[in-house]
C-alpha positions as CSV (number, residue, x, y, z in Angstrom):
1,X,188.1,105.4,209.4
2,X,189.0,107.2,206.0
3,X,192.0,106.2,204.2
4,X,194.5,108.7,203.6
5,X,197.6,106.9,202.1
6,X,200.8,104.8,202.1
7,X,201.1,102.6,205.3
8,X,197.2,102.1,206.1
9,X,197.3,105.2,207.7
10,X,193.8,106.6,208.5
11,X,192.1,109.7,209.5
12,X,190.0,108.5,213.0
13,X,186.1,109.6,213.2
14,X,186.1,106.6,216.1
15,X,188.3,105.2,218.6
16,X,187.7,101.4,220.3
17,X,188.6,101.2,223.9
18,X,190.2,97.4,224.7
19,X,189.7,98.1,228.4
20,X,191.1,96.1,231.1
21,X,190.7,92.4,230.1
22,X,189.6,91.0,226.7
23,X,188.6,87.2,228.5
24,X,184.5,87.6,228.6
25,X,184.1,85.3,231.9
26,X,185.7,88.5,233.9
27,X,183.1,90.6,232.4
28,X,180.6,90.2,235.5
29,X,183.4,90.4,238.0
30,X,184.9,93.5,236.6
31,X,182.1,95.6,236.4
32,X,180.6,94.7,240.0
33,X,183.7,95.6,241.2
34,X,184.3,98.8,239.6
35,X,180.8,100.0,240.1
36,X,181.5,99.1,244.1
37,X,184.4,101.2,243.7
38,X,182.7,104.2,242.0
39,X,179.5,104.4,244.6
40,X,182.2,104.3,247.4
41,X,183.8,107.0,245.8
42,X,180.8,108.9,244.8
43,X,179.5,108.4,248.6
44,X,183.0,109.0,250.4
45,X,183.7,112.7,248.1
46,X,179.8,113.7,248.0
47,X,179.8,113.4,251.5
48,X,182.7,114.5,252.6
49,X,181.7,118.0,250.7
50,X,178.4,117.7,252.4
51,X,180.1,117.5,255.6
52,X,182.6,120.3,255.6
53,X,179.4,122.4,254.4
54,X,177.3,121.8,257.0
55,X,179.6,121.4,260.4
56,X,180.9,125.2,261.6
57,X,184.0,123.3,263.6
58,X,185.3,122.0,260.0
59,X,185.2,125.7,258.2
60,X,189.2,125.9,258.6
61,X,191.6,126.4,256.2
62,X,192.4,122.1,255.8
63,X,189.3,121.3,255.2
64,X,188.7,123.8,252.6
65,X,191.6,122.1,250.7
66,X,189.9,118.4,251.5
67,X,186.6,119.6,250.1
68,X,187.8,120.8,246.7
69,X,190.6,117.4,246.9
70,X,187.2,115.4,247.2
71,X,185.4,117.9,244.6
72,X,188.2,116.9,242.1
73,X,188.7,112.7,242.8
74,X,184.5,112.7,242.3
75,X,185.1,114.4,238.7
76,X,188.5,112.6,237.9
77,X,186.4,109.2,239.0
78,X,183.1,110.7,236.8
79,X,184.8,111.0,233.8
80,X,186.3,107.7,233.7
81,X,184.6,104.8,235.3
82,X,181.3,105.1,233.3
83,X,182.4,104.6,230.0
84,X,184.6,102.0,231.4
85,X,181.2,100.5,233.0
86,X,179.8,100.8,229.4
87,X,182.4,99.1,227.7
88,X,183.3,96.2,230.1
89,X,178.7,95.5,229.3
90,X,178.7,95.9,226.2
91,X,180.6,94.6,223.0
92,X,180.5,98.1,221.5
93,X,183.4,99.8,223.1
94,X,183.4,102.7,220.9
95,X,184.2,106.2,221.7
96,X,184.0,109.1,218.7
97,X,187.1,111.0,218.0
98,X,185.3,113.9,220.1
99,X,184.3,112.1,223.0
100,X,187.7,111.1,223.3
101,X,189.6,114.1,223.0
102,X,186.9,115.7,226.0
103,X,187.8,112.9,228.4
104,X,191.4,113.2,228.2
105,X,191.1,116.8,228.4
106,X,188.8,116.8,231.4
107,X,191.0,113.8,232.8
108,X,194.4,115.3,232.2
109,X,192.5,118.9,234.1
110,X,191.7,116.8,237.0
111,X,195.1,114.7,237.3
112,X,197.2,118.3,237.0
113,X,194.6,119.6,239.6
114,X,194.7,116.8,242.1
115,X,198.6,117.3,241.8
116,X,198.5,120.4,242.8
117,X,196.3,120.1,245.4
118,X,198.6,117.9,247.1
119,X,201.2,120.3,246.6
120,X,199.0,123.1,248.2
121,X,197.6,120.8,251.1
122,X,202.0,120.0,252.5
123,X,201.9,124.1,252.2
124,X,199.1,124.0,254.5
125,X,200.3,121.3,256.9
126,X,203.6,123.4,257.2
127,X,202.1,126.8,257.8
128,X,199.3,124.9,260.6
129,X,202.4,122.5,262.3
130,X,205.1,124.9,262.2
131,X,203.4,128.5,263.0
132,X,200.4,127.4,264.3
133,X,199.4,130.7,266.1
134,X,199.6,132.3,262.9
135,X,197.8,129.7,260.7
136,X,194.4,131.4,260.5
137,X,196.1,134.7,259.8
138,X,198.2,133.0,257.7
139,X,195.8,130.8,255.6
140,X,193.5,133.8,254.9
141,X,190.4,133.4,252.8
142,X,192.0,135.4,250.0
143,X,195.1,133.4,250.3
144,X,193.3,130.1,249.9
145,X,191.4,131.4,247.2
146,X,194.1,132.3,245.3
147,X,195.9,129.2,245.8
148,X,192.9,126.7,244.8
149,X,192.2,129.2,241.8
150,X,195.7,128.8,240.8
151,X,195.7,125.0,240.9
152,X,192.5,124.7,238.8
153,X,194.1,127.1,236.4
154,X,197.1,125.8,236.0
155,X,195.1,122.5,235.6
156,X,193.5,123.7,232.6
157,X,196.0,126.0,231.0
158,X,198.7,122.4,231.5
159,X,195.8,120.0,229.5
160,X,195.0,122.7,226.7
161,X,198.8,122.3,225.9
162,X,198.3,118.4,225.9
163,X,195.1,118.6,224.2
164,X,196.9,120.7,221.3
165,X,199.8,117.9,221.2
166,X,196.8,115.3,220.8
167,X,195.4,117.3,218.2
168,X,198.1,117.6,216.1
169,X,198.2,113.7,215.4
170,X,197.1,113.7,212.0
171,X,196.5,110.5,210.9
172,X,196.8,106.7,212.8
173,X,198.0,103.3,211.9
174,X,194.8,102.0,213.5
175,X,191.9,103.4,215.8
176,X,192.1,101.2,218.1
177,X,193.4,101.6,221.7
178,X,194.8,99.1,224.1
179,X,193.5,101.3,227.4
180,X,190.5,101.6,229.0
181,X,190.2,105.3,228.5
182,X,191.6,108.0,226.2
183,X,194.8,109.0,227.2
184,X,197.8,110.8,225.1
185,X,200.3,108.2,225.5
186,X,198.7,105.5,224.0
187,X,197.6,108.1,220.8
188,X,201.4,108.8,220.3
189,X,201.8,105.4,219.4
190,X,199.1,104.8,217.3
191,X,200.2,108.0,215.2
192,X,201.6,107.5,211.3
193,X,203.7,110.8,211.8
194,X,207.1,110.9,213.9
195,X,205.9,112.1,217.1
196,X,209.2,112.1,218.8
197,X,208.8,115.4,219.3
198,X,205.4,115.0,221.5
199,X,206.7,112.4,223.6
200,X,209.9,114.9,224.6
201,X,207.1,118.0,225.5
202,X,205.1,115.2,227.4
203,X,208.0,114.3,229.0
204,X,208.8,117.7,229.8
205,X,205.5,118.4,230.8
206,X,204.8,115.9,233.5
207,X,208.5,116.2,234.7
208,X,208.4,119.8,235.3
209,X,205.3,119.4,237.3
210,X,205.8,116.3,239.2
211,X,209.6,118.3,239.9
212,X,207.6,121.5,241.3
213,X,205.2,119.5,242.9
214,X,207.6,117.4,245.0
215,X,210.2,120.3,245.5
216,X,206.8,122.2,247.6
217,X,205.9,118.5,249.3
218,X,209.4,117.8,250.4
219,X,210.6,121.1,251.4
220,X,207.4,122.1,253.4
221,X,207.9,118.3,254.9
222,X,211.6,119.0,255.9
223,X,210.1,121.8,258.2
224,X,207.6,120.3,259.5
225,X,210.0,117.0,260.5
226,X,212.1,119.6,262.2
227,X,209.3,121.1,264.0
228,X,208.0,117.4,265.0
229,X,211.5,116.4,266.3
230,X,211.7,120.1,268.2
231,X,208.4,119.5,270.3
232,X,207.8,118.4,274.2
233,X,204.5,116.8,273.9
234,X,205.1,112.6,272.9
235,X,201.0,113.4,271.6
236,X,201.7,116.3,269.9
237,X,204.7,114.2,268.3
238,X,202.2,111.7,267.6
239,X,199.4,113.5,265.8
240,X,201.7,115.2,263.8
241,X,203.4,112.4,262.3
242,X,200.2,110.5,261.7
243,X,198.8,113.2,259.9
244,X,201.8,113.3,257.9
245,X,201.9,109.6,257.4
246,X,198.6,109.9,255.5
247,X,199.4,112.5,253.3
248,X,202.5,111.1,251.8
249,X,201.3,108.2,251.6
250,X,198.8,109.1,249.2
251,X,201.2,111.4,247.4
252,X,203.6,108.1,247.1
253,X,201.1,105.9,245.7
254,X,199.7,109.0,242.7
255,X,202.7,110.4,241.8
256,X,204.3,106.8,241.7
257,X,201.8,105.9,239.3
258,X,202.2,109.0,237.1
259,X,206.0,109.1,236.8
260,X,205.4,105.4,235.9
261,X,203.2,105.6,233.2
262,X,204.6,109.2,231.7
263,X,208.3,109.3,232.4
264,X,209.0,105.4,231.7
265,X,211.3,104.7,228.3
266,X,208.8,102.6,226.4
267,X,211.2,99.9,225.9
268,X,211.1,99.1,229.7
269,X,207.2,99.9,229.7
270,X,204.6,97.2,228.9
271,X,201.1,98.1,228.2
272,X,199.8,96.1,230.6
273,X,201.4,97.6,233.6
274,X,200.7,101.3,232.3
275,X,197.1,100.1,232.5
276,X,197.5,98.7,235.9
277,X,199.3,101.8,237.0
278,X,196.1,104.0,235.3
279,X,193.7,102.1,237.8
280,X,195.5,103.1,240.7
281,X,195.0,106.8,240.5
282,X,192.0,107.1,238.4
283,X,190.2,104.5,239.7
284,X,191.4,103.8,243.1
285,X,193.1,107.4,244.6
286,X,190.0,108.8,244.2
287,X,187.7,106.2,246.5
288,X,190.6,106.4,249.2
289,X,191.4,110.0,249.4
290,X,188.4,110.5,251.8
291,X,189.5,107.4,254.3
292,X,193.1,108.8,254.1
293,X,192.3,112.4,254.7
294,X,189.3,112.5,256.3
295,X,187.5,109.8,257.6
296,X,191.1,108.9,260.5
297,X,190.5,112.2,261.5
298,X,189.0,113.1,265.0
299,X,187.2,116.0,264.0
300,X,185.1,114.2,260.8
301,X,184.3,111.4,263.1
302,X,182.9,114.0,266.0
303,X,181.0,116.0,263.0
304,X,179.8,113.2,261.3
305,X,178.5,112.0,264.8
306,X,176.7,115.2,265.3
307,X,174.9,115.4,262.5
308,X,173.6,111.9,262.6
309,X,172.4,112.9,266.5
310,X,171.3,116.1,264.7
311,X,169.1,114.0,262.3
312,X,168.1,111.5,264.2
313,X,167.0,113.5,266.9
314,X,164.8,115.6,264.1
């Protein structure tokens, strides 16, 4: 760190990550665990792609959308559990003021991504369980091309604007950050300058999304509850709700975690708990997307059967 003037404020060439726990007998524990947790992940979105790719009967419209979800958690997973890996090992926990300005850009990408592909999959399930004799014609090729290309744009167009906020921090009372990855939060309050101003657009920020996002989810829900309570079939009733079941419940658990850790007052917001809150969806969302999605679903378990007899019988 060079020193710049009054307060011990610095200009940061480094960051030090704390991570999770600072107690060295939970060293071993953690990083078992957490490397169980990535190669399930790794396995569960790697395969899933795979697995849309290769089976004909899962070239639809919702599995497009639950390829690119699993495309995302694997990055979103990639870009943090490593380093964390690293740093739980070793007692250099390090990270230059470059490398941590890239993850938070690529993570903040991924999490406004993920968002939106949530937001774009409750679309889906409205157009498939409420018109369902127009849902190919509907969900056209070009129409889900759009709407994927729009969420990985908006993705990045949303995180340059955070990046520039991070940017902007010109000095910092220390370099040393109590989170197990670089995130903007726990920058603002490290910074020497009032940053009042960057917490209000953060706040902005995430609210306006998490407000669009949820506005899509819970409208294109109210439909589809109508629909549900409309039909004849108890099954139909049945398969519907489960597959709406899933997908809020996932929604509940990331966007619970966000609005947690972003849109808390800091006074009512300990440290430790926004940590505990980061694990959840970049650490655990992503290894469970593919069992809530996915792997309950009839028709991955009947394509994952036939390619096994496929291989086997090769």
């Amino acid at each position: 760190m060079v020193e710049i003037g009054d307060r011990n404020c610095t200009i940061v060439t480094e960051f030090i990550l704390l991570g999770l726990s600072d107690v060295p007998e939970l060293r071993v524990f953690l990083s078992l665990l957490f490397l169980l947790i990535y190669g399930v992940t790794v396995w569960g979105n790697l395969g899933m792609i795979a697995l849309i790719q290769v089976s004909p009967q899962l070239h639809t419209p919702m599995y497009f959308f639950l390829s690119h979800l699993s495309l995302v958690d694997f990055c979103y997973s990639t870009i943090i559990v490593p380093k964390m890996l690293v740093n739980i090992i070793n007692n250099d926990k390090s990270i230059s003021f470059l490398g941590c300005m890239v993850q938070f850009y690529l993570f903040c990408v991924c999490g406004v991504t993920e968002v939106s592909l949530l937001a774009v999959m409750a679309y889906d399930r409205f157009v498939a369980i409420c018109s369902p004799l127009l849902y190919m014609v509907t969900m056209s090729q070009k129409l889900r091309m759009v709407l994927v290309s729009t969420c990985y744009i908006g993705g990045t167009v949303c995180s340059l604007f955070h990046l520039c906020l991070a940017l902007e921090i010109p000095s910092y009372r220390s370099n040393v950050i109590n989170h197990f990855f670089c995130d903007l939060p726990p920058l603002l309050s490290l910074a020497c300058s009032d940053v009042t101003v960057h917490k209000l657009l953060v706040f902005i920020g995430v609210s306006s999304l998490e407000i669009l996002t949820i506005v899509i989810i819970l409208t294109s829900y109210l439909f589809i509850l109508i629909t549900i309570l409309r039909m004849r079939s108890a099954e139909g009733r049945h398969k519907a709700f489960s597959t709406c079941a899933s997908h809020l419940t996932a929604i509940v658990v990331l966007q619970g975690a966000i609005l947690f850790t972003y849109c808390q007052s800091s006074s009512g917001n300990s440290e430790d708990a926004d940590k505990v809150a980061a694990v959840f969806y970049t650490v655990v969302i992503p290894m469970l997307n593919p069992l809530i999605y996915s792997l309950r679903n009839k028709d991955v378990k009947e394509a994952l059967r036939r390619v096994a007899g496929s291989k086997i019988l090769s």
